[in-house]
C-alpha positions, 0 to 999 in steps of 0.5 A: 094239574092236580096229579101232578102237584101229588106226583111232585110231592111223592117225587120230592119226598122221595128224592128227601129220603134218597138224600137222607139215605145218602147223607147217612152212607157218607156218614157210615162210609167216614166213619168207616175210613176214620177207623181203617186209618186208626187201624193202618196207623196202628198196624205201622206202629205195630210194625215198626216195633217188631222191626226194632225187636228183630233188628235187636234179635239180629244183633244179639244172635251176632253178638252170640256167634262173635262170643262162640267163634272166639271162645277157647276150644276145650281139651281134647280129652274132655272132648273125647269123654262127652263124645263117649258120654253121649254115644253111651247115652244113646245106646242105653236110650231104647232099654229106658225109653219106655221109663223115661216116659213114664210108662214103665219100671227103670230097667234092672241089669243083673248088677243092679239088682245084687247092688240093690239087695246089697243095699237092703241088707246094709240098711236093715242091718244099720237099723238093728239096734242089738248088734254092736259095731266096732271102732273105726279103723285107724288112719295109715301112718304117712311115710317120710318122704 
């Protein structure tokens, strides 16, 4: 009999410790669902915020097509120089390409570089103090009209 009062309490403390153990998972496993719904709810908030901003995004890009659909066409000939602007762009890109990004001189055509002397000299003879400049040349006089 006596083994089996030792058995009972090895049982009994055991079964205190099952139940221990249990009471701590139900605690870890609440407090565990008490962060998932504070998580799920802030996600919701979150969610409902990016809906409004695309809601917003969505209006404005409307509001932006309406003001782009009703806006005056420009002039042709305004139309004309920017196409020819931008195809001489385009043509001239390869020769600058390599200045453009920082890897190299700016191209020189022949023109350029007769401009550029010229512009030298202008400015060296500008400097010199000795040689003396004339007066300005006067104005035409206007005719009656």
């Amino acid at each position: 009999m006596a083994s089996y009062t030792h058995e009972e309490l090895e049982l009994s403390q055991k079964h205190e410790d099952i139940l221990g153990k249990r009471a701590l998972l139900l605690q870890q496993m609440e407090a565990h669902n008490e962060q998932q719904k504070a998580k799920k709810k802030q996600q919701c908030l979150m969610s409902q915020a990016a809906k409004e901003r695309n809601a917003q995004i969505l209006k404005d890009l409307q509001n932006a097509e309406t003001n782009l659909q009703t806006r005056q066409l420009l002039h042709p000939d305004i139309i004309n120089l920017e196409t020819c602007y931008w195809a001489s762009v385009e043509r001239k890109l390869p020769e600058w390409e390599q200045y453009l990004l920082g890897k190299g001189q700016p191209p020189v055509n022949e023109t350029g570089r007769l401009l550029r002397q010229q512009r030298l000299i202008t400015r060296q003879r500008d400097a010199s103090p000795a040689q003396c400049r004339g007066k300005p040349p006067r104005p035409k006089p206007k005719s009656a009209v």
